[in-house]
ZAMARGU-4260 file (C-alpha; in steps of 0.2 Angstrom, whole numbers, plus 5000, padded with zeros to 4 digits):
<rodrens>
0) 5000/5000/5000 | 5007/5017/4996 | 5012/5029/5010 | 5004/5045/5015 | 5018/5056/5008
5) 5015/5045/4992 | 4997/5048/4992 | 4998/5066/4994 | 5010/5067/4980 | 4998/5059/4970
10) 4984/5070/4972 | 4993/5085/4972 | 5001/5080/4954 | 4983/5076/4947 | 4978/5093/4953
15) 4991/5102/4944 | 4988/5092/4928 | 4968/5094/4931 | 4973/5115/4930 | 4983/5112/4915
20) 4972/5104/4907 | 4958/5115/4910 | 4969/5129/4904 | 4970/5119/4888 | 4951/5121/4887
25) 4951/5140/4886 | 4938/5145/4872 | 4945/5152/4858 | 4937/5169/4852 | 4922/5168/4842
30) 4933/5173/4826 | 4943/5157/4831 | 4928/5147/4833 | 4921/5151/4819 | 4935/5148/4807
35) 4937/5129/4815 | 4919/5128/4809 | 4923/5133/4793 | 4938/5121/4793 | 4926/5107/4797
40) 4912/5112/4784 | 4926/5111/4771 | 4933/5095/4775 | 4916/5089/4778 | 4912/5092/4757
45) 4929/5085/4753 | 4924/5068/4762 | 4910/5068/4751 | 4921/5066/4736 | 4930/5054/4743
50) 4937/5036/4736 | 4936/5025/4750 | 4920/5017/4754 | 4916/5025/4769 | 4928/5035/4783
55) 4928/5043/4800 | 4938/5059/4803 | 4941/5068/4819 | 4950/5084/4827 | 4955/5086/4846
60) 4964/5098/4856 | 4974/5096/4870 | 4959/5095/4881 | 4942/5088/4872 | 4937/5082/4856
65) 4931/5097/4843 | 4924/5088/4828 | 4919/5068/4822 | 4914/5067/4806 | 4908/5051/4795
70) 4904/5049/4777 | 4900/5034/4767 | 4896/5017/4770 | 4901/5003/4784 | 4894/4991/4775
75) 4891/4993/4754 | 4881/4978/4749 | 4868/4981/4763 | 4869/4999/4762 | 4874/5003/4779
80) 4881/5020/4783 | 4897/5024/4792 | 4894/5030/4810 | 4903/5043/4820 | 4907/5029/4834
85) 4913/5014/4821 | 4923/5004/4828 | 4940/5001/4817 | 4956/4988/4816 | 4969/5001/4818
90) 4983/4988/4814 | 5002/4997/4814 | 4995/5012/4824 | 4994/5000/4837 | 5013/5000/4838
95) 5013/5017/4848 | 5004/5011/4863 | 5016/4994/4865 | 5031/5008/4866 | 5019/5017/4878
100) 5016/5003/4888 | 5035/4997/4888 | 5039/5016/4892 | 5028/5016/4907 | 5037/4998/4913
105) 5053/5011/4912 | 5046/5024/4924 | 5046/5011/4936 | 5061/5003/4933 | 5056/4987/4924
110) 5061/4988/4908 | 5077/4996/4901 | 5077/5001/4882 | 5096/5001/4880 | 5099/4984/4889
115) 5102/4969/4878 | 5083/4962/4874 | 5086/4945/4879 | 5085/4952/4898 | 5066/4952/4894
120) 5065/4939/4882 | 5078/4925/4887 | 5071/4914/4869 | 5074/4926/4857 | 5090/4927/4850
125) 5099/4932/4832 | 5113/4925/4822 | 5121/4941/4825 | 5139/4941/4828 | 5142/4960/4832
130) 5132/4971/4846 | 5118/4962/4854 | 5102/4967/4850 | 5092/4981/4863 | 5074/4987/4867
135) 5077/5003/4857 | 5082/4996/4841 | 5065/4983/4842 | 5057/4998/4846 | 5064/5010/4833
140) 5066/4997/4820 | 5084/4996/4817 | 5087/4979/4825 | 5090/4972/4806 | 5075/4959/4807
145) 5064/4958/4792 | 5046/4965/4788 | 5035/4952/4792 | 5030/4933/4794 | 5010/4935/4790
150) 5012/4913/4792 | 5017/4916/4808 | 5005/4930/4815 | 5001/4930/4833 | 5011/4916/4835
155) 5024/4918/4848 | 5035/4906/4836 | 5037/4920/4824 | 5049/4928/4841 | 5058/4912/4842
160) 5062/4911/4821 | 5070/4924/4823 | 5087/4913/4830 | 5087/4908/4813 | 5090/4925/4805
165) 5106/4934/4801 | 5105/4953/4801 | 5112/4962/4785 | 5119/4975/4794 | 5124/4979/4812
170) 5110/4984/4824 | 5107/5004/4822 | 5116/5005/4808 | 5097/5006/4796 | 5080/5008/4797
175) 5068/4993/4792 | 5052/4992/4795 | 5048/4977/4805 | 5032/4970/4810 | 5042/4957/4821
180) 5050/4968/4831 | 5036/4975/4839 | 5027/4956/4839 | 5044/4951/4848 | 5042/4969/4859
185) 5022/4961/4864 | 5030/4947/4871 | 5044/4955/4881 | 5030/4966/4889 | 5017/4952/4893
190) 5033/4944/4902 | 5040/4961/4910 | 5020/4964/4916 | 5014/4945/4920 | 4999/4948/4907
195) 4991/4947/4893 | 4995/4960/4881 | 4976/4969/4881 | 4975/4967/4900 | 4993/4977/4898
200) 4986/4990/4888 | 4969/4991/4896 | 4976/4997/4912 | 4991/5007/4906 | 4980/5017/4894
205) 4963/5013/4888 | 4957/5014/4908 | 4967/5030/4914 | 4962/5039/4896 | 4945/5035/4897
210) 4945/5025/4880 | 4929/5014/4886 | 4927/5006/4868 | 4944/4998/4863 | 4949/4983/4863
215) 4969/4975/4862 | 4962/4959/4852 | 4954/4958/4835 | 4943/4943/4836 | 4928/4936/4831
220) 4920/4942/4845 | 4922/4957/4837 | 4919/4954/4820 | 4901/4960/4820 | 4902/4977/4827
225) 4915/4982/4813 | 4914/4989/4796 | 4915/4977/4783 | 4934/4979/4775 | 4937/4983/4757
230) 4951/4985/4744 | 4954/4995/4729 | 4951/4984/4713 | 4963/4990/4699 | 4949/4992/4688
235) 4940/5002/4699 | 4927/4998/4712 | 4931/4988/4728 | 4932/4970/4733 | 4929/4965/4752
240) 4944/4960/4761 | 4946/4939/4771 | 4944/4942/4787 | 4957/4934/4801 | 4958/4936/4820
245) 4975/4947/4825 | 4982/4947/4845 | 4998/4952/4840 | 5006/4969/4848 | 5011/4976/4830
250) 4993/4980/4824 | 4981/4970/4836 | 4970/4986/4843 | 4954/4991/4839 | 4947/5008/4842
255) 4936/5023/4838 | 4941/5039/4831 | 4935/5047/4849 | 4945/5036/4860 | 4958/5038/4850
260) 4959/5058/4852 | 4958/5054/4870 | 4974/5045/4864 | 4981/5059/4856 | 4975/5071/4870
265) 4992/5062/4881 | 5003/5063/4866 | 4999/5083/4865 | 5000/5083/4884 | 5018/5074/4884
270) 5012/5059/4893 | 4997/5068/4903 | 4982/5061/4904 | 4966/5066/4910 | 4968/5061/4930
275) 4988/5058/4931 | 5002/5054/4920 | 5004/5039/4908 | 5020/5044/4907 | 5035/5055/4914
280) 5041/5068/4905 | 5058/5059/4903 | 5050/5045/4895 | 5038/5051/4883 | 5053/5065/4876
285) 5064/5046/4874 | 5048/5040/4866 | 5048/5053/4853 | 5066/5059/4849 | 5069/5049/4832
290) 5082/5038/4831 | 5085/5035/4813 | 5076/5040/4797 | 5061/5051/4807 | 5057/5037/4818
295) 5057/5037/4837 | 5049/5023/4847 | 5033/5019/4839 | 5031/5036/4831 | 5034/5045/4818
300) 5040/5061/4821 | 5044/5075/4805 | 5045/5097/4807 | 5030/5106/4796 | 5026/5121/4794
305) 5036/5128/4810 | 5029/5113/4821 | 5034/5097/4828 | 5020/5081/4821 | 5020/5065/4832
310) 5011/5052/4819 | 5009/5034/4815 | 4998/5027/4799 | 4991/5008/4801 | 4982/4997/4791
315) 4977/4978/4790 | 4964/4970/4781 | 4960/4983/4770 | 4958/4994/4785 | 4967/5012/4787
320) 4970/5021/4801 | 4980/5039/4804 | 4984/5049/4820 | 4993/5065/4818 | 4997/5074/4835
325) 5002/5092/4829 | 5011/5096/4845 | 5015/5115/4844 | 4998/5118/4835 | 4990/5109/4849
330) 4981/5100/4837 | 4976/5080/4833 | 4970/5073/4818 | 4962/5055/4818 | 4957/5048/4800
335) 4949/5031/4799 | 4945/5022/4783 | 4937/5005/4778 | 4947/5005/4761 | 4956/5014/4751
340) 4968/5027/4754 | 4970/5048/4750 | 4987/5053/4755 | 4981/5073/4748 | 4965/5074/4758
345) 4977/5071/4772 | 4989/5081/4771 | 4976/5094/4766 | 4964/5091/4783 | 4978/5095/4795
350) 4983/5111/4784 | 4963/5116/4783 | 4963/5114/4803 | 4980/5120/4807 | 4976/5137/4797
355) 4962/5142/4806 | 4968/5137/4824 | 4984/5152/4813 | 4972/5162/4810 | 4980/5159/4792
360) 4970/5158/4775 | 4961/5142/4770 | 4970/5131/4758 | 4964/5124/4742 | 4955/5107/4743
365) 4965/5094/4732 | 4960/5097/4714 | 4954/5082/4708 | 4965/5073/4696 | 4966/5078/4678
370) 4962/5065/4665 | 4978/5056/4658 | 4983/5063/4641 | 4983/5042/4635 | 4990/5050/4616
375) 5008/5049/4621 | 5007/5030/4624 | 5000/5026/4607 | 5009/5016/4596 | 5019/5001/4591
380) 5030/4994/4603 | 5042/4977/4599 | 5049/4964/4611 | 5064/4955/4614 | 5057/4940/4603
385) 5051/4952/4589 | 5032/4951/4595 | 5025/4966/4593 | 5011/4977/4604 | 5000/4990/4597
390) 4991/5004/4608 | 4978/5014/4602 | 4969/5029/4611 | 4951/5027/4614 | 4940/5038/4622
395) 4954/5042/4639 | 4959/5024/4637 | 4971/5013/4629 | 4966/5000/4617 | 4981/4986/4616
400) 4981/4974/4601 | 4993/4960/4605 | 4992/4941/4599 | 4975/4941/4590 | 4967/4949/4604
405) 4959/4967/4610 | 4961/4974/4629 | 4955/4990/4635 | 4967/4999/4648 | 4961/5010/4660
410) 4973/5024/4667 | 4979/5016/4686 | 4991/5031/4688 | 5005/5040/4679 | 5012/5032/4666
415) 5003/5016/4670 | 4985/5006/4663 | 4978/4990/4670 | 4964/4981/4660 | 4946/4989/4662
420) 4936/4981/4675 | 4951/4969/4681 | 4948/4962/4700 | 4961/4953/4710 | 4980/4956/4709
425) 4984/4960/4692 | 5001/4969/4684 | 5002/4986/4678 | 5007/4991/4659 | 5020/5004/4664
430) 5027/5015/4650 | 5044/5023/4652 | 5048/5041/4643 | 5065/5047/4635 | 5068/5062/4628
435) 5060/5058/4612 | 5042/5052/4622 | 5038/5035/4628 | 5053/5024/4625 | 5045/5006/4634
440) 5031/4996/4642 | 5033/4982/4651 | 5019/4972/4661 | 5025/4957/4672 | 5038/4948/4662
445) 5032/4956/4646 | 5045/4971/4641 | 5042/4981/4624 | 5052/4995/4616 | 5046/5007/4604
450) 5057/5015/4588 | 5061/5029/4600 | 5071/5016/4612 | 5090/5015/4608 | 5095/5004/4623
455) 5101/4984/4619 | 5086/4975/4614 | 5092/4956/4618 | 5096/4954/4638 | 5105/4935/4645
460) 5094/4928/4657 | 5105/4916/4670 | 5099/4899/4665 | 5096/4895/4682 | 5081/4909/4682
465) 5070/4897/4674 | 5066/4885/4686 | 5061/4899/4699 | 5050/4908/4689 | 5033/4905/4692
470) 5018/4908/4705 | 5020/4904/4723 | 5009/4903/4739 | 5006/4902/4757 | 4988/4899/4761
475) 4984/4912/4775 | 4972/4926/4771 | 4987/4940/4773 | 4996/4933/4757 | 4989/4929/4741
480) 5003/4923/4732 | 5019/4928/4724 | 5025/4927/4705 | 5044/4925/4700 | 5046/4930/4684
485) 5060/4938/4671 | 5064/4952/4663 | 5077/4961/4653 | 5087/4947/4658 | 5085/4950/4678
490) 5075/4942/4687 | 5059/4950/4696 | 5047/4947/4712 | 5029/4953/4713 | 5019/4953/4728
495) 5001/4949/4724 | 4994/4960/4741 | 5004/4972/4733 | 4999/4975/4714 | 4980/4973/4718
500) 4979/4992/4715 | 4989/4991/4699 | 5003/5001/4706 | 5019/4988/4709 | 5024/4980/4695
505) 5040/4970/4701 | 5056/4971/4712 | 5073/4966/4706 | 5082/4953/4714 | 5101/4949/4715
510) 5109/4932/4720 | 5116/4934/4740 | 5123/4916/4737 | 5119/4902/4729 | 5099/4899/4728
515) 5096/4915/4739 | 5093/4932/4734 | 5090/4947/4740 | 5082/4966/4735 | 5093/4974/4723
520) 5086/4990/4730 | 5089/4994/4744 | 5104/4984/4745 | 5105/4981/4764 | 5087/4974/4766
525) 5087/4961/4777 | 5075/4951/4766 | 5081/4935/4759 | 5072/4923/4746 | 5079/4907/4743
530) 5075/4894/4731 | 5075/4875/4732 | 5066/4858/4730 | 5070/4859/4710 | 5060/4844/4702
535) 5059/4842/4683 | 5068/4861/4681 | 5058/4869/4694 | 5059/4875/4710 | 5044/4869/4723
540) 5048/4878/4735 | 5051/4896/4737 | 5058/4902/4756 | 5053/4924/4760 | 5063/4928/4775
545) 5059/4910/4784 | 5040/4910/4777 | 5037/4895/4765 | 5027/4896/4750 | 5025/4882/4738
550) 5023/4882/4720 | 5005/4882/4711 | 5000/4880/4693 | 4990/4894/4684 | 4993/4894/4667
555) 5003/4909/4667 | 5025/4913/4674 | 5027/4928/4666 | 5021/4939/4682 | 5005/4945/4671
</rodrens>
């Protein structure tokens, strides 16, 4: 039980922060008031235009929420509008409140981010010969693991895989996004705490912030009271997203865009919440200094216009989730989305709102986009093995003749067309200009020059390619599949999840050693892909960073 002193202490603290707080609240004058309206009417007609099926967006300050506002649907085929209080996946946001949590464990002396990890988590271990592996660089993700084992999600296994892993560099030295570091950080903190990780992160933030409708598990329990999930088609339209349970601590929480200002509210106070602190001012200004690249421990931290922004994006299973703590500003931002993505209404919300808390003049909506001039694309284009492709314009479109057959493109982005209508993972036609216009187009393993291209036309292709190009799965609903294919003599990886927009159309690989490869660029990735199990000329087995996926046959290996 704590002592009196202690007590007192205590409440003495949470009056002080009760007064700050409330000085927070002042009113602003009615000028101010009214040009936050005007803010929020404007974004409100921009939501209307907007691409994702249906979206939540709100605004704090340091002391209550301003504005939610929701447009669109929850639900498309029943019809079923998007609330105010929808209740989202919010996937890699998630990573801010295990560092939260973990920092708190460092107020009180538990956890130590510069000690070496296997402290907390005697199991996990590297094949690292250099500097062992600490808290901070799990944290900030420059421990050199890889991106992600979705075979392995929510599986503590996917910690202990890790002994099986060589970093490419020495810890510190680069950033690399890592999914398992924070799943390996979730474990640590259930054994530092002697809990489940949503008991954790119920009472060291969800309780104390007054965040009555989160939850630190997405399960089936759940599954009814969320929007249904959607991703963009890259013919246009949306197809619903496979639903999976998550418990993991790099993306399991599940919030609304209230609860999660009350979230943000700390961050703008500097670890203050509403009755006391989450954390001391010491560990909240480690958990936001960035280590390396803009990126602290489980925040993003850039300067814009004049002002520091504390941020993290997420997203998981076609869900999307945004918070933007605008600290000088005294501003937070939450955007929630049920597909779909619009990195310019973003930017452009937090520049509507941050104006008129200025006093500055509104900016300009996004424009939306200008149709593609498709006439520069036009024309005859030759591959390697003298078959030719033949574009035409039609109407905004692209009409390809090639082998026989007609296919309507539809514009996907600049420089790039995918098949009108298409649905699923399909690869892009992506055109390449020179300075005489459009020199080449390549889709999948396809490659075509026009009479504008002067480069070598015939490329060598390593024999040994052949028997790894091809489609390859891992049946979990996170990964569709992967194709291997060649091109211009190098051979290419495609990401199914990936391309479903139209937008990826293939990453180089180079040989690491024999039967393994790696990114070409960038060139210290810790990602290795390794090939093996060669029956009849071809691989059965392709390995992705320890994950196994297994060879099908579709009728088509050449990444279209």
């Amino acid at each position: 039980m704590r002592s009196l002193r202690t007590w007192l202490a205590r409440v003495a603290a949470v009056a002080a922060l009760a007064g700050a707080w409330a000085g927070a609240a002042l009113a602003e004058p009615a000028d101010g008031a009214a040009r936050l309206d005007r803010a929020f009417e404007a974004i409100e007609r921009q939501m209307a235009r907007s691409p994702s099926p249906g979206l939540v967006v709100a605004v704090s300050d340091r002391a209550r929420t301003l504005k939610v506002m929701a447009r669109g649907y929850a639900d498309l085929k029943a019809g079923k509008p998007m609330t105010p209080q929808a209740l989202f996946p919010i996937g890699s946001l998630s990573k801010s409140f295990t560092a939260a949590a973990l920092m708190a464990d460092y107020d009180e002396g538990r956890f130590d981010p510069n000690r070496p990890f296997q402290a907390y988590l005697p199991w996990f271990s590297l094949q690292s010969k250099t500097e062992a592996v600490t808290g901070a660089r799990l944290m900030s993700h420059t421990a050199g693991l890889p991106y992600y084992r979705p075979d392995l999600a929510s599986a503590p296994y996917a910690a202990y895989a890790m002994r099986e892993v060589e970093p490419a560099y020495e810890p510190g030295a680069r950033f690399w996004y890592s999914n398992i570091g924070y799943q390996v950080l979730g474990y640590a903190l259930e054994r530092i705490d002697g809990q489940p990780y949503p008991d954790i992160v119920a009472r060291r933030l969800f309780r104390p912030l007054g965040m009555a409708a989160s939850a630190a598990a997405v399960d089936d329990a759940l599954r009814a009271r969320l929007p249904v999930s959607y991703a963009s088609a890259a013919g246009g339209g949306y197809v619903e997203q496979p639903w999976f349970e998550y418990t993991s601590a790099d993306g399991s929480i599940v919030s609304t865009a209230d609860d999660l200002e009350a979230y943000a509210r700390m961050v703008l106070n500097k670890g203050a919440g509403p009755a006391g602190r989450i954390l001391s001012p010491r560990a909240f200004a480690l958990m936001t200094t960035p280590v390396l690249d803009g990126y602290a421990f489980g925040w993003m931290v850039r300067q814009e216009a004049g002002g520091t922004v504390v941020s993290h994006p997420g997203g998981i299973a076609g869900f999307s989730s945004l918070l933007e703590a605008h600290m000088d500003d005294g501003f937070a931002l939450v955007i929630l989305r049920n597909g779909g993505e619009d990195p310019a209404f973003d930017r452009w919300a937090a520049a509507a709102v941050r104006a008129a808390l200025r006093g500055e003049p509104q900016p300009d909506p996004p424009a939306p986009p200008a149709p593609m001039d498709v006439a520069p694309f036009a024309g005859r284009y030759v591959a390697e093995t003298g078959e030719a492709a033949t574009f035409a314009a039609a109407d905004g479109a692209l009409l390809l003749k090639q082998g026989g057959r007609e296919t309507r493109l539809t514009p996907a982005g600049p420089d790039r067309f995918v098949p009108t209508g298409a649905v699923g993972a399909v690869a892009p036609y992506v055109f390449t200009r020179g300075d005489g216009g459009v020199t080449e187009v390549r889709h999948g393993g396809e490659w075509f020059a026009s009479d504008r291209y002067s480069g070598p036309r015939a490329f060598q292709t390593p024999k040994a390619y052949a028997a790894y190009v091809g489609r390859y799965v891992n049946h979990n609903p996170e990964l569709t599949g992967v194709r291997i294919f060649t091109r211009k003599g190098r051979l290419m990886l495609s990401m199914e999840s990936w391309v479903r927009n139209g937008t990826e159309d293939g990453m180089e690989l180079v040989e690491a050693a024999p039967g393994t490869f790696r990114l070409a660029q960038p060139d210290y990735s810790p990602e290795r892909y390794r090939f093996d199990t060669v029956v009849d000329g071809r691989a059965l087995r392709m390995t992705l960073s320890g994950m196994p996926l297994y060879r099908v046959e579709d009728g088509v290996t050449s990444g279209r």
